[in-house]
C-alpha positions in Angstrom: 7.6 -170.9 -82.9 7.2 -174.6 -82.4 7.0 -174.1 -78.6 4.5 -171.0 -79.1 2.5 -174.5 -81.1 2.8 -176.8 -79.0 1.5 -175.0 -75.9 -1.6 -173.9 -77.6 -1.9 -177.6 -79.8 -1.1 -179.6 -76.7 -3.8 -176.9 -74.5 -6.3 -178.2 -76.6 -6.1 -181.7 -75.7 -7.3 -180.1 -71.8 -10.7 -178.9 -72.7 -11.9 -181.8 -74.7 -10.6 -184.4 -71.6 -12.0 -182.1 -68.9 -15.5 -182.6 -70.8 -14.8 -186.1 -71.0 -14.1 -186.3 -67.5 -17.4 -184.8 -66.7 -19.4 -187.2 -68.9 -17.9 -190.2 -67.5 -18.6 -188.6 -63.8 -22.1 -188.0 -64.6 -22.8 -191.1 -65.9 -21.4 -193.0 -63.1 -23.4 -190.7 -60.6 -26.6 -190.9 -62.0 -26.5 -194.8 -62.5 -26.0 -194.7 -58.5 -28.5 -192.7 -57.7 -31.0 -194.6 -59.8 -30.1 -198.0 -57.8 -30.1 -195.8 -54.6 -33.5 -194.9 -55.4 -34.9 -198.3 -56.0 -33.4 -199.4 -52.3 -34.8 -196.4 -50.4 -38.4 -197.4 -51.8 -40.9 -197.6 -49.0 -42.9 -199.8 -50.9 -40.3 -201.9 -51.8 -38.6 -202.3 -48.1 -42.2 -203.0 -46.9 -42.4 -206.1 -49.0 -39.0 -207.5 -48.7 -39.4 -207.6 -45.4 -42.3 -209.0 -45.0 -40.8 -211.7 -47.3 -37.8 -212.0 -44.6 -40.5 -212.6 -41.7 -42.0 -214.9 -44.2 -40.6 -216.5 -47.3 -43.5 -218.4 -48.4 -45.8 -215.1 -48.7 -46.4 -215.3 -52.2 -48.3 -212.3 -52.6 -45.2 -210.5 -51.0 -42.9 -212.0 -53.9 -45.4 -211.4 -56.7 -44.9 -207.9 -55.7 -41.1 -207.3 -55.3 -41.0 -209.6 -59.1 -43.7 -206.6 -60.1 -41.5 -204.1 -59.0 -38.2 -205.3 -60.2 -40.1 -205.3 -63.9 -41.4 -201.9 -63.4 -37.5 -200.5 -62.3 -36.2 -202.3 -65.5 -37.6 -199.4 -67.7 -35.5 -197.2 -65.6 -32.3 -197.7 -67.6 -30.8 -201.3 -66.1 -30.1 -204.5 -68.2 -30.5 -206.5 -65.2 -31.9 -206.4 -61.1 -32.1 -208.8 -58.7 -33.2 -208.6 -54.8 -31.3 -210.8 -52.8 -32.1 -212.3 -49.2 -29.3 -211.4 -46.4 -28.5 -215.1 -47.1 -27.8 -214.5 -50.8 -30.7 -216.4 -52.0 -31.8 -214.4 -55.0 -35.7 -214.1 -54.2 -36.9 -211.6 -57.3 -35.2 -210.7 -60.3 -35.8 -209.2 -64.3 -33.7 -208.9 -67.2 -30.4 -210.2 -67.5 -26.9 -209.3 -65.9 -23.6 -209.4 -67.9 -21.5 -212.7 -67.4 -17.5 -213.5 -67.7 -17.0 -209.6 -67.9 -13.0 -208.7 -70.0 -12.3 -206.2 -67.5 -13.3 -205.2 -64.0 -12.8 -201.7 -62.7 -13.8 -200.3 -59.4 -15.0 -197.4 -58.7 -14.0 -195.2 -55.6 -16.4 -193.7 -53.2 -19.0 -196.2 -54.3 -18.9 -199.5 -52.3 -19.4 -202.4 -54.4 -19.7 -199.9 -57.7 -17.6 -201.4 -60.8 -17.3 -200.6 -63.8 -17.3 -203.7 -66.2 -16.8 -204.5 -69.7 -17.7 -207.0 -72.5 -18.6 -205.4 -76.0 -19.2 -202.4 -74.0 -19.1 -200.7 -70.6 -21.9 -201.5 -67.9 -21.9 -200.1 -64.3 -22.4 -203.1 -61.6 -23.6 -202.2 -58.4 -24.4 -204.1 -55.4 -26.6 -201.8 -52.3 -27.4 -203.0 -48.9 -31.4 -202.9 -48.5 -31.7 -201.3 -44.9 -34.8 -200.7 -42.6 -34.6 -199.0 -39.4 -30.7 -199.3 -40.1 -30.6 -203.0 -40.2 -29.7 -204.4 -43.6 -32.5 -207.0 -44.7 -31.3 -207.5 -48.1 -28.9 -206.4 -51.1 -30.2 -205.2 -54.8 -27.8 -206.3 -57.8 -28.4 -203.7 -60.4 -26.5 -203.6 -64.1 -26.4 -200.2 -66.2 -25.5 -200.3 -69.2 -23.4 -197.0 -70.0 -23.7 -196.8 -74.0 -22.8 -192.6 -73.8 -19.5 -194.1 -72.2 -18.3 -196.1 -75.2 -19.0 -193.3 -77.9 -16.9 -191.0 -75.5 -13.6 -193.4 -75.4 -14.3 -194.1 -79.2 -15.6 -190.9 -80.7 -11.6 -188.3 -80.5 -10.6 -188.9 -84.4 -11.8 -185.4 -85.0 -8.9 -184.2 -82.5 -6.4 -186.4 -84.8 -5.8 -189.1 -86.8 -4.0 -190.6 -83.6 -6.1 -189.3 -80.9 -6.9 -192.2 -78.3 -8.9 -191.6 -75.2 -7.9 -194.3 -72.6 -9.2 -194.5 -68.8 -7.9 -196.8 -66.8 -7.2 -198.1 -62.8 -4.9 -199.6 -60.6 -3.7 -203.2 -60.6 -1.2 -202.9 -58.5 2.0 -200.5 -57.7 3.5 -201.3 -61.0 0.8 -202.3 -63.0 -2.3 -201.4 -64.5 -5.3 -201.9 -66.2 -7.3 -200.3 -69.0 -10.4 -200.0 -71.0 -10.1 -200.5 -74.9 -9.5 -197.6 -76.6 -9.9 -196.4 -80.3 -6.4 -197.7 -81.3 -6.4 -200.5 -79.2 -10.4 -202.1 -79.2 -9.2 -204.8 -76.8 -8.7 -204.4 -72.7 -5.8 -205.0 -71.4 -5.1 -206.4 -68.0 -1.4 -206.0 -66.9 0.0 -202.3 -68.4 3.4 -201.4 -66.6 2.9 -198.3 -65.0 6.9 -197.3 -66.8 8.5 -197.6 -69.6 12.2 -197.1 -70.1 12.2 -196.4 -66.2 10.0 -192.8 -67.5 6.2 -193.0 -65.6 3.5 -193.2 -68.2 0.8 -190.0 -68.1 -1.7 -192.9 -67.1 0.2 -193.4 -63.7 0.5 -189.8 -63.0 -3.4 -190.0 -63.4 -4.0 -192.6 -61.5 -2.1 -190.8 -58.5 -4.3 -187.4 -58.4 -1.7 -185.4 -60.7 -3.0 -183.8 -63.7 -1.0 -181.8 -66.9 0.7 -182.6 -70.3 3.4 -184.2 -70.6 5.3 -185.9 -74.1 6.3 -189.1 -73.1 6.2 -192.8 -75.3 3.2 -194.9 -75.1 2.9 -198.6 -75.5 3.3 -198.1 -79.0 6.6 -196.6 -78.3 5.5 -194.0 -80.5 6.2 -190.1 -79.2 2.5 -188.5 -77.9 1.8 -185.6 -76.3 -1.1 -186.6 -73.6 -3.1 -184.9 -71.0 -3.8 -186.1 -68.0 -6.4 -186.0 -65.1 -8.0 -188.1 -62.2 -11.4 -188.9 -63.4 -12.8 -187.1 -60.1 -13.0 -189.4 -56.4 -13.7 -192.8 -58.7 -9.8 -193.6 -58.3 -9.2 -193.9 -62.2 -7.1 -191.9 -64.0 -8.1 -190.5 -68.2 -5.8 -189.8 -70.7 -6.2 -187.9 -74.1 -3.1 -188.2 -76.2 -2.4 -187.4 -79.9 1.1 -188.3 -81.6 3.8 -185.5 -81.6 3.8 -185.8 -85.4 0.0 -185.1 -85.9 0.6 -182.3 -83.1 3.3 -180.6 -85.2 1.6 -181.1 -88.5 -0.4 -177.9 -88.7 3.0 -176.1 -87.1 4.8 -177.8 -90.2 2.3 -176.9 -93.1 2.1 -173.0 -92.4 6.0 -172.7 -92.3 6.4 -172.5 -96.5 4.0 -169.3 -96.0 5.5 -168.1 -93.0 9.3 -168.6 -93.7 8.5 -166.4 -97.2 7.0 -163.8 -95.5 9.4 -163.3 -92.5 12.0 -162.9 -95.3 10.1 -160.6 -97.2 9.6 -158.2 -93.6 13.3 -158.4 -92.7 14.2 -157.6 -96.3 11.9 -154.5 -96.1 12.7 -153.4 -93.1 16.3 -153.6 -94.0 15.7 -151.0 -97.1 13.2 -148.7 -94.9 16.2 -148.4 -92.3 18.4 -147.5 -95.0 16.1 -144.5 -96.1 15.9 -143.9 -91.9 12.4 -145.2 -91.3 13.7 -147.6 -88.5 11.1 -146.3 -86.0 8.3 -146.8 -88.2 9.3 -150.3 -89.6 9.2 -151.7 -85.7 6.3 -150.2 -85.1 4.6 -152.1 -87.6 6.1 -155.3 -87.0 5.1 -155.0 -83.2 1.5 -154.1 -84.5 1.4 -156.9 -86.6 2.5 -159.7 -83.8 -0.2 -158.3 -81.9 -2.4 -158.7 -84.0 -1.6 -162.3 -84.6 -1.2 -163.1 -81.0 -4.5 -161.6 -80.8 -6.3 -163.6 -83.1 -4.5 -166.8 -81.9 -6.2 -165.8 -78.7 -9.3 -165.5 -79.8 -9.5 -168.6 -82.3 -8.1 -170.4 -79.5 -10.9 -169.4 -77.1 -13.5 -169.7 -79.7 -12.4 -173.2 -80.4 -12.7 -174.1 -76.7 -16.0 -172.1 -76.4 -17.5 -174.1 -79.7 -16.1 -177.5 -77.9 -17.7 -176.9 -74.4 -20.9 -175.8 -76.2 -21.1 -178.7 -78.3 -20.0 -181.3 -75.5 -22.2 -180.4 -72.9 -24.6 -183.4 -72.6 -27.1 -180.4 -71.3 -29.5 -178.3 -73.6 -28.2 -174.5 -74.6 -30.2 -172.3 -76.5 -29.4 -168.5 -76.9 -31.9 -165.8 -77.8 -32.0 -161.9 -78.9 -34.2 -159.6 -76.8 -37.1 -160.7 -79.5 -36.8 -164.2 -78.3 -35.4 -165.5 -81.7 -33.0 -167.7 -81.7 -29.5 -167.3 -82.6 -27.6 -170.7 -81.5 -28.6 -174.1 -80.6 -26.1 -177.0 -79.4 -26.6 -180.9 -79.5 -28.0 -181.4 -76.5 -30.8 -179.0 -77.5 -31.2 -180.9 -81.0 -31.8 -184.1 -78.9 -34.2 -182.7 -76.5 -36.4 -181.4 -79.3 -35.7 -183.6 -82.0 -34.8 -181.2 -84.4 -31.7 -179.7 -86.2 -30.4 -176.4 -85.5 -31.0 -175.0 -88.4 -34.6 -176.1 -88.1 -35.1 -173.8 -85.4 -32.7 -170.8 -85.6 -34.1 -167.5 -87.0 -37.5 -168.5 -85.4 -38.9 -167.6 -82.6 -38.5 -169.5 -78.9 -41.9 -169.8 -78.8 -41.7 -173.1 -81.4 -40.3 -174.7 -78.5 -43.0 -174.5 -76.2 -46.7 -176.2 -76.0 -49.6 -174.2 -74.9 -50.5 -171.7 -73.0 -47.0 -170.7 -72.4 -46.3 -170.3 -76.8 -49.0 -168.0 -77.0 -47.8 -166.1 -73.6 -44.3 -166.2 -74.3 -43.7 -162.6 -76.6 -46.1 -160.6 -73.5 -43.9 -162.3 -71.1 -40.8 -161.0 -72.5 -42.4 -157.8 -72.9 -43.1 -157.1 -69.5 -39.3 -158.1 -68.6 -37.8 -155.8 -71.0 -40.3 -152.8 -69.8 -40.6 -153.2 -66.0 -37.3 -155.9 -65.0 -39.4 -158.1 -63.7 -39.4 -161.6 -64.6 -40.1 -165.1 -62.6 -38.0 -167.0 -64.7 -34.9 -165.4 -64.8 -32.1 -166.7 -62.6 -33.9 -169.2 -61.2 -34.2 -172.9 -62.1 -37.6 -174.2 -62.3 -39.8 -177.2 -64.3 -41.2 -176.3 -67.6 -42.8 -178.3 -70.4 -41.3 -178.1 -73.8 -42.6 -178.8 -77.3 -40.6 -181.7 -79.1 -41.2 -180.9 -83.0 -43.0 -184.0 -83.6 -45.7 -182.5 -81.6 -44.6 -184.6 -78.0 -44.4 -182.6 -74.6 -41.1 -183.0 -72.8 -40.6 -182.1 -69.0 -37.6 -179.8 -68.2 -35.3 -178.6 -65.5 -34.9 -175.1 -67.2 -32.7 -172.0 -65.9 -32.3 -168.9 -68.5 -29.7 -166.5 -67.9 -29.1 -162.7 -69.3 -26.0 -161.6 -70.5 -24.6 -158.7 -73.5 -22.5 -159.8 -76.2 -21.0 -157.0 -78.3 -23.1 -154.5 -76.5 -26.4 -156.6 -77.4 -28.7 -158.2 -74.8 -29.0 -161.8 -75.1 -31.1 -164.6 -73.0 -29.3 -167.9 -72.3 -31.3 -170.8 -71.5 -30.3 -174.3 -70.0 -32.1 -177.1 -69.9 -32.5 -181.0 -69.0 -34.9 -183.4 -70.2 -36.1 -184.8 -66.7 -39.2 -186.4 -68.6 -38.1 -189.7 -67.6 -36.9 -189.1 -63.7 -40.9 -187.3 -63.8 -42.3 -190.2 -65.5 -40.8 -192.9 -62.6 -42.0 -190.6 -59.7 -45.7 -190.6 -60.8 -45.0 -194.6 -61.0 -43.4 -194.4 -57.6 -46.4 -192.7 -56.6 -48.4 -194.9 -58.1 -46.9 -197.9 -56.6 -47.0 -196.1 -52.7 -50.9 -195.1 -52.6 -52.1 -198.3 -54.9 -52.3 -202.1 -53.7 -50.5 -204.2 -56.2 -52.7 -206.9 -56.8 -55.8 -205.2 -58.0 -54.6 -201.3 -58.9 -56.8 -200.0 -56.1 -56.1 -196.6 -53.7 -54.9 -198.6 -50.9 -55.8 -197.7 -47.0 -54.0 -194.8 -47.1 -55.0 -193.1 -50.4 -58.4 -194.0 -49.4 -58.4 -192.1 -45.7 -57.1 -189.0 -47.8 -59.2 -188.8 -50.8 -62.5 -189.6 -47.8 -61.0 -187.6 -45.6 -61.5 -184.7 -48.1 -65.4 -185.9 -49.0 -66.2 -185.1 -45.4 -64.8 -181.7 -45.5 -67.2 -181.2 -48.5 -69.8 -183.0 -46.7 -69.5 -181.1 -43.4 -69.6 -177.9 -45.8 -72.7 -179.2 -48.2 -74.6 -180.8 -45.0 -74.6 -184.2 -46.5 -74.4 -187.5 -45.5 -71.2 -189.8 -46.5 -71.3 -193.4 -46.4 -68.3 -195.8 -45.3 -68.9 -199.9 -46.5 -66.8 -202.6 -44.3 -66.4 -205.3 -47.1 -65.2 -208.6 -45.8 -65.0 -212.0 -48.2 -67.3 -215.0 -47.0 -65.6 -218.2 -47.7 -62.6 -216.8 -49.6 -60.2 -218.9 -47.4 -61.8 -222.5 -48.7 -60.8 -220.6 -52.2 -57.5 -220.2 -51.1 -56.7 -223.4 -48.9 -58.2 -225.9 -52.0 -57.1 -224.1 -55.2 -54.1 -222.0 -54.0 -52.9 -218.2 -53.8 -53.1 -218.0 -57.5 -56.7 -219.1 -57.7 -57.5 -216.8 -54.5 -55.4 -213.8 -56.4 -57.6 -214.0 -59.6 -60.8 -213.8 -57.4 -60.0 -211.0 -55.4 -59.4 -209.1 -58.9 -62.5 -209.4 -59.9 -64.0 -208.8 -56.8 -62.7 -205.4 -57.6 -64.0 -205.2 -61.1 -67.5 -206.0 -60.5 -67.2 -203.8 -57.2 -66.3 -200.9 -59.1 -68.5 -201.3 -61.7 -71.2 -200.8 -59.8 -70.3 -197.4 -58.1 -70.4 -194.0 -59.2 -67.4 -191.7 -60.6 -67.4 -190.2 -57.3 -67.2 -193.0 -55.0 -64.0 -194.4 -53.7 -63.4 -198.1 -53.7 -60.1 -199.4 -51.7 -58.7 -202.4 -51.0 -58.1 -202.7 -47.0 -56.0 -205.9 -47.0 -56.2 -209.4 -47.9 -59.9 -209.9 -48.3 -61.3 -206.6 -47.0 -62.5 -203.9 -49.2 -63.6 -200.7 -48.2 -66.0 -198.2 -50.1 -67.0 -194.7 -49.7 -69.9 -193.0 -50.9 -69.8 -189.4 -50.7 -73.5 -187.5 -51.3 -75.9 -189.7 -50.1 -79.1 -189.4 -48.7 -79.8 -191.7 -45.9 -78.6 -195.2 -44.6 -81.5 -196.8 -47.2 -79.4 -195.1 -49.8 -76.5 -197.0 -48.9 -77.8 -200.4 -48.1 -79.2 -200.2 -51.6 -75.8 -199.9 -52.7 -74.6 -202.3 -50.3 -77.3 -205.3 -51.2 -76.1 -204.5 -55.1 -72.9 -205.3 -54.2 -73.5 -208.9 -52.3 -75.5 -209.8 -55.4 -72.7 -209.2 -57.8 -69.9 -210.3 -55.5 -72.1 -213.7 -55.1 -72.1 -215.0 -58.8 -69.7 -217.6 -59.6 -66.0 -217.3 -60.7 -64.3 -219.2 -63.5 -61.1 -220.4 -61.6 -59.1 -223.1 -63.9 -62.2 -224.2 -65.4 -64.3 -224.8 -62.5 -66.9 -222.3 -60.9 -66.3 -221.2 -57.2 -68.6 -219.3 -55.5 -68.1 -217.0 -52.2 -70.1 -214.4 -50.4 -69.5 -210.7 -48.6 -70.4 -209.4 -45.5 -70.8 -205.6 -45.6 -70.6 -203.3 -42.4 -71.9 -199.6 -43.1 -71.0 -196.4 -40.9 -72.8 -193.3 -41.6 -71.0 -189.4 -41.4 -71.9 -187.3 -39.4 -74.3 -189.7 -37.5 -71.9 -192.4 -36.5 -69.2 -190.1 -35.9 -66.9 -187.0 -37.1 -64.3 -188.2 -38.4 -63.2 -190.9 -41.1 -61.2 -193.1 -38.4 -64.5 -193.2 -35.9 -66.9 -193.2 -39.1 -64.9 -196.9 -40.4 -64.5 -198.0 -36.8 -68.3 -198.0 -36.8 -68.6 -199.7 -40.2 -65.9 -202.5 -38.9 -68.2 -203.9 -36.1 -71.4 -203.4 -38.1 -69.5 -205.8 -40.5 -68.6 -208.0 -37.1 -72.0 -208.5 -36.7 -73.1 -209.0 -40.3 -70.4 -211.8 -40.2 -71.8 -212.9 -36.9 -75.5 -213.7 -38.3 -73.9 -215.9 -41.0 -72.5 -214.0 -43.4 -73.8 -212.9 -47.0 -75.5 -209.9 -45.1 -75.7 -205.8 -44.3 -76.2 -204.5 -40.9 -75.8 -200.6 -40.0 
């Protein structure tokens, strides 16, 4: 009996570490590939090395500081861009300093994992373009899930302690505080008593149970595992007395009823009823055996449903909801009891809520569904009224002859939030928030299809800056910066929803108006914007003054396309410039 316990007591120490183990994976994986996206920026490449072919380019420093800011909100305590000769040239937020423990982590060159009143994932990536490396990014994560996982196992035992730890050497090692010991520790023997602790079974791919002493020199049972390719090794042990305890509590019940059975059977033998008392008694060990079975895989069911980090929510054919796990609760901010007993349709916004019951409908009369089986990106309906982007896959299965819908989810509303910034930052210059060249060909690019289909006439105005250098050589970059800004507000106030104002490059600005009638039409537009470009500026307290010169190319007359329509528009600027400056010429 106390090995029949001890199997199933000590198999329940393998679930719990296996979820563990996929947490801390996770974790560790998505913190890279949040620094790996940062380094494979276009955008951020560009600028660094432009700063390497230059290092006094402010404007190319103002925007890698910019960027490093706008990564910060991506989940890191600290970034910095380094030069290839270590010179730190942008950084934000702060990184961790005199860290208690250092662990590395496999398959991740310069990956650690680091610790100092809790863990943080340290990273260091080479910055390559064209596969030359032109810089490295330092990047610090904190990993605050991490620390409730090591901390959070009293409800497998009083003396449950999670502990995940790495190689020092051959005989030593060293290990991440745990919950009975909150301090790291820097030099654990890999033995003790010449018997090779679970930890250094771990560490050398090998996973099980095993009872062995710890550093306590108290008797544990512990299961062991690699913690995947990271090289560390995770251990989730309990003491041999709390494992026992529940084994040692049910014998005053059992002992009395054993005795009562034997006693039985021996009087229904004596009146010849042999056959039938064994019967019974094997019926009855089935039966327990059975339930055993079945608490045991309900209890390991319940744990890997609550565990997952990963939304479940599971429906009837109706679409009301019959369970809901943590990870749901957090994506929705709600309680499962809020929610169960209503329909699934409280988790959605509109259209899809007032959709949903025809949509199951249709499934359950024809089979056909576009949603079943498939993983696709869905908004959901937090219950403070917020929408919440998710990776969303729903499965059908039958429980107890009853047709059930499982869906899994992940809130990817941040990851979808940082792309449209990423976006952003690619198609808009940094200094003023304009479409840069290349938004600006597209989006005009697109007014002359409409054009060519509407027979109208689009515009295309060459904006160069007359005396902007003298800004910039006598009151400096700064001074220059704050000009060209609102150079792009007064521009912009004067044009229409429709038109598309860009900013070309250093002092050029380029402006396309779609729907016009004739070239008056646009040097009307054009003279507009010389006056307003040509009042003064407030710069430090004095007033500078520049001009513009504005070049204006005419579709379809000045050519077919966008690239021939602005090549046009560049020399007529030329030639404004040419005359003095402060000018239009078609």
């Amino acid at each position: 009996m106390q090995q029949e316990g001890e199997a199933v007591l000590s198999g329940g120490l393998q679930l719990p570490l296996q979820s563990r183990v996929l947490l801390f994976e996770d974790q560790i994986h998505n913190g890279v590939r949040r620094a790996v996206t940062i380094v494979t920026r276009p955008f951020l490449i560009q600028e660094l090395e432009v700063h390497r072919r230059d290092p006094g380019n402010q404007k190319a420093t103002f925007a890698l500081r910019r960027a490093m800011q706008s990564f910060l909100k991506t989940g890191f305590s600290g970034l910095a861009i380094q030069g290839t000769n270590g010179n730190t040239i942008a950084s934000a937020g702060s990184f961790l300093r005199n860290p208690d423990l250092v662990l590395p982590v496999a398959g991740h060159r310069d990956v650690e994992l680091i610790w100092r009143h809790g863990l943080m994932l340290r990273m260091k990536l080479k910055i390559k373009r064209a596969g030359r490396t032109i810089g490295d990014l330092l990047a610090d994560a904190p990993l605050p899930g991490l620390k409730r996982g090591l901390f959070n196992v009293e409800a497998l035992g009083r003396s449950a302690e999670l502990a995940v730890c790495g190689s020092q050497s051959a005989t030593l090692m060293k290990c991440l505080p745990t919950r009975l010991h909150p301090a790291p520790v820097a030099h654990l023997p890999t033995r003790i008593d010449g018997r090779l602790l679970p930890m250094a079974r771990a560490l050398a791919g090998q996973a099980g149970v095993q009872r062995s002493q710890d550093y306590r020199n108290r008797q544990v049972v512990a299961a062991y595992t690699p913690l995947g390719s990271t090289a560390l090794g995770m251990v989730l042990k309990v003491d041999s007395d709390d494992l026992y305890a529940p084994i040692w509590r049910t014998l005053p019940y059992v002992v009395p009823a054993l005795v009562g059975l034997v006693f039985g059977g021996l009087l229904l033998l004596h009146w010849l009823v042999a056959p039938l008392v064994r019967d019974v008694v094997a019926s009855e060990a089935e039966a327990r055996h059975s339930q055993r079975q079945l608490r045991d895989s309900e209890t390991r069911l319940r744990t890997l449903f609550d565990s997952v980090d990963d939304g479940i929510v599971v429906a009837d054919s109706n679409g009301i909801i019959e369970a809901c796990n943590p990870g749901a609760e957090r994506i929705f901010g709600c309680l499962a009891s809020d929610v169960i007993g209503q329909n699934l349709r409280v988790l959605m916004p509109e259209p899809d809520r007032s959709q949903h019951d025809s949509f199951i409908k249709r499934y359950l009369d024809t089979g056909e569904s576009r949603l079943l089986g498939k993983g696709r990106e869905v908004l959901g309906q937090r219950q403070n009224g917020q929408s919440v982007s998710l990776d969303l896959r729903v499965n059908e299965m039958y429980l107890d002859q009853r047709r059930v819908f499982v869906a899994t989810m992940r809130d990817v509303t941040e990851r979808k939030r940082t792309e449209a910034r990423m976006v952003h930052m690619a198609t808009h210059d940094a200094l003023t928030d304009l479409p840069n060249r290349y938004l600006f060909l597209e989006r005009t690019d697109q007014a002359l299809m409409r054009a060519e289909r509407e027979r109208c006439k689009v515009a295309v105005l060459f904006l160069d800056l007359d005396g902007f250098k003298r800004v910039n050589d006598t009151r400096g970059h700064n001074a220059g910066d704050l000009v060209l800004v609102e150079v792009a507000r007064r521009v912009k106030a004067l044009l229409r929803k429709e038109d598309i104002l860009a900013r070309q490059g250093g002092d050029e600005f380029i402006v396309a108006l779609p729907h016009v009638e004739d070239a008056q039409h646009a040097e009307l537009v054009a003279h507009k914007i010389i006056d307003a470009v040509g009042a003064p500026y407030e710069v430090g307290g004095d007033q500078v003054s520049i001009g513009v010169s504005i070049g204006i190319g005419l579709y379809p007359d000045d050519g077919e396309s966008i690239s021939s329509v602005l090549k046009h528009a560049d020399g007529a600027m030329y030639s404004a410039k040419n005359k003095g400056g402060g000018t239009v010429r078609l």
